[in-house]
C-alpha positions in Angstrom: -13.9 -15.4 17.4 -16.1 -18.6 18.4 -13.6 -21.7 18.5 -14.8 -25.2 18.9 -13.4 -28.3 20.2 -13.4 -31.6 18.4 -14.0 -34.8 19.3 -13.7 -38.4 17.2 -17.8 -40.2 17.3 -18.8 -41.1 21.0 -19.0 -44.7 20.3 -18.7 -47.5 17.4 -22.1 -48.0 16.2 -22.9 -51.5 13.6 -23.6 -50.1 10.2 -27.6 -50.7 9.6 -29.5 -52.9 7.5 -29.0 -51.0 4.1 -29.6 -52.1 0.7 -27.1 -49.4 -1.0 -24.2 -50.9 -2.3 -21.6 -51.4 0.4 -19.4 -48.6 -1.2 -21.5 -45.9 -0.5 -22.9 -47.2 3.2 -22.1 -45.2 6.2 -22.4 -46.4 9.8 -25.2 -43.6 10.3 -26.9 -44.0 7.2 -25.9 -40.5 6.1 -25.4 -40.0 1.7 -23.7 -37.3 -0.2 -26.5 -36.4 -2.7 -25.8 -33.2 -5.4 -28.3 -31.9 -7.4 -28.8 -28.9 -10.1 -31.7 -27.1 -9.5 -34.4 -26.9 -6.5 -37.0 -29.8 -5.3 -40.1 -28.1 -4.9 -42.1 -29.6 -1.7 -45.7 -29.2 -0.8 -46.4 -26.7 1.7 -48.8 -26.2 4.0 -51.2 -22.7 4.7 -48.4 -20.4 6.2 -46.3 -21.5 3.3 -43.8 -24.5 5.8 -43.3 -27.5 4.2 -45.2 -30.4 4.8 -43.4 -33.2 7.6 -42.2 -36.7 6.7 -42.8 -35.9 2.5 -40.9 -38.4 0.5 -38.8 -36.8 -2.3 -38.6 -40.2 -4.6 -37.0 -43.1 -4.7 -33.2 -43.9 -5.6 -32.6 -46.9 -7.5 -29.0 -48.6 -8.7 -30.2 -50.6 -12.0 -27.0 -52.0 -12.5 -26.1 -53.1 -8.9 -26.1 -56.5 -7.8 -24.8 -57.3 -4.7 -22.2 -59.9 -5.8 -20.7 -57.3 -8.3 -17.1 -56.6 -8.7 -16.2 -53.4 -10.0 -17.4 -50.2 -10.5 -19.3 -50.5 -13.2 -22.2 -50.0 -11.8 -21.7 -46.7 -10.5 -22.4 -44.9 -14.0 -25.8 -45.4 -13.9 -28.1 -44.2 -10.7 -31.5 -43.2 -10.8 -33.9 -41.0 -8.6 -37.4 -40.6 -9.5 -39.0 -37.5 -8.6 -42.8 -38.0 -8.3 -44.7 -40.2 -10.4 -43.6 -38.7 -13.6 -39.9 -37.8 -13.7 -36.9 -39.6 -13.6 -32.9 -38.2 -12.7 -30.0 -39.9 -14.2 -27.3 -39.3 -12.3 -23.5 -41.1 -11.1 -21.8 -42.3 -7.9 -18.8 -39.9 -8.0 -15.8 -40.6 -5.5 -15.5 -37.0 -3.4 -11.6 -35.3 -4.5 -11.5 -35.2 -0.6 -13.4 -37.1 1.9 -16.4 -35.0 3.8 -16.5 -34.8 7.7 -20.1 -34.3 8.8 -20.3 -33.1 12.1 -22.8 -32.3 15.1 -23.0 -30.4 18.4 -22.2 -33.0 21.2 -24.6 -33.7 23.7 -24.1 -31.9 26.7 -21.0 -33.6 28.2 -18.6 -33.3 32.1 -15.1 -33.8 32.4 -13.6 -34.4 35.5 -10.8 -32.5 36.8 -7.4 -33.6 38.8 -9.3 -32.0 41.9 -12.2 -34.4 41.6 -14.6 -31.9 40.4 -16.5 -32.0 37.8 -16.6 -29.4 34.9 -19.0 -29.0 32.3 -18.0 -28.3 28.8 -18.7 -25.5 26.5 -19.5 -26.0 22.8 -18.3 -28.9 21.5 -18.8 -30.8 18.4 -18.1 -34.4 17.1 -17.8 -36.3 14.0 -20.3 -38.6 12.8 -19.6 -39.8 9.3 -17.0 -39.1 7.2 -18.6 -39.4 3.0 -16.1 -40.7 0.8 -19.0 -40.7 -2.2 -21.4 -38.5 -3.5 -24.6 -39.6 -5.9 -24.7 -36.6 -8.4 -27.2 -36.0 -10.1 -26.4 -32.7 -13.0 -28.8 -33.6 -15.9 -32.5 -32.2 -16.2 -35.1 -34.6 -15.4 -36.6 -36.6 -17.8 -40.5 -37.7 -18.4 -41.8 -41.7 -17.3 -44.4 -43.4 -17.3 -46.1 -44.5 -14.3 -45.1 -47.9 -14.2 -41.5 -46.4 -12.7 -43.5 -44.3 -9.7 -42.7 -44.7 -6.6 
């Protein structure tokens, strides 16, 4: 049996410049985002996908950042390509989502002054209240919406 230990983020880092909506903004950047169905990427000769491909673009149509509410969160969009639009929701998770990493190699020091390296450790860094969900087939645009 393989067992862990577990350890809170290393240090409080400002949330970046984002222009989600604050609800769904995590200090690390990191989104919850659900699909049905696969994204197809382009690959390259021995059949790996091609690096640094953008997916499409998510837009929040009825977001402004002075709203109140959550009106807003019924209608999200990500456009696939040039030609094909998702329709999808900002859902609040039933239970919030810990994502977590392996730790960077780490010391403790001991009562007799020596220091002892760690074994496998891991540490939270975000915890995703929200998901975008997106559960609906895509539907055809016109280019004027590509990204």
């Amino acid at each position: 049996m393989s067992s862990f230990k577990l350890y809170p983020p290393s240090k409080a880092s400002a949330a970046p410049s984002s222009p989600l909506p604050q609800l769904i903004q995590t200090p690390s950047g990191l989104a919850l985002l659900e699909l049905q169905g696969t994204i197809n990427l382009p690959q390259d000769a021995e059949g790996e996908p091609l690096p640094k491909v953008e997916v499409g673009r998510i837009d929040f149509p009825d977001y402004t950042p002075d709203a109140l509410g959550s009106a807003w969160m019924n209608r999200v969009h990500l456009y696939v390509g040039q030609y094909q639009r998702l329709n999808g929701v900002v859902k609040k998770l039933p239970k919030a989502i810990a994502v977590v990493r392996r730790r960077e190699g780490s010391a403790t020091d001991r009562s007799d002054g020596e220091g002892q390296t760690e074994g496998e450790s891991l540490e939270v860094v975000e915890i995703v209240k929200y998901k975008l969900m997106f559960s609906n087939r895509p539907e055809p645009v016109g280019t004027s919406h590509a990204p």
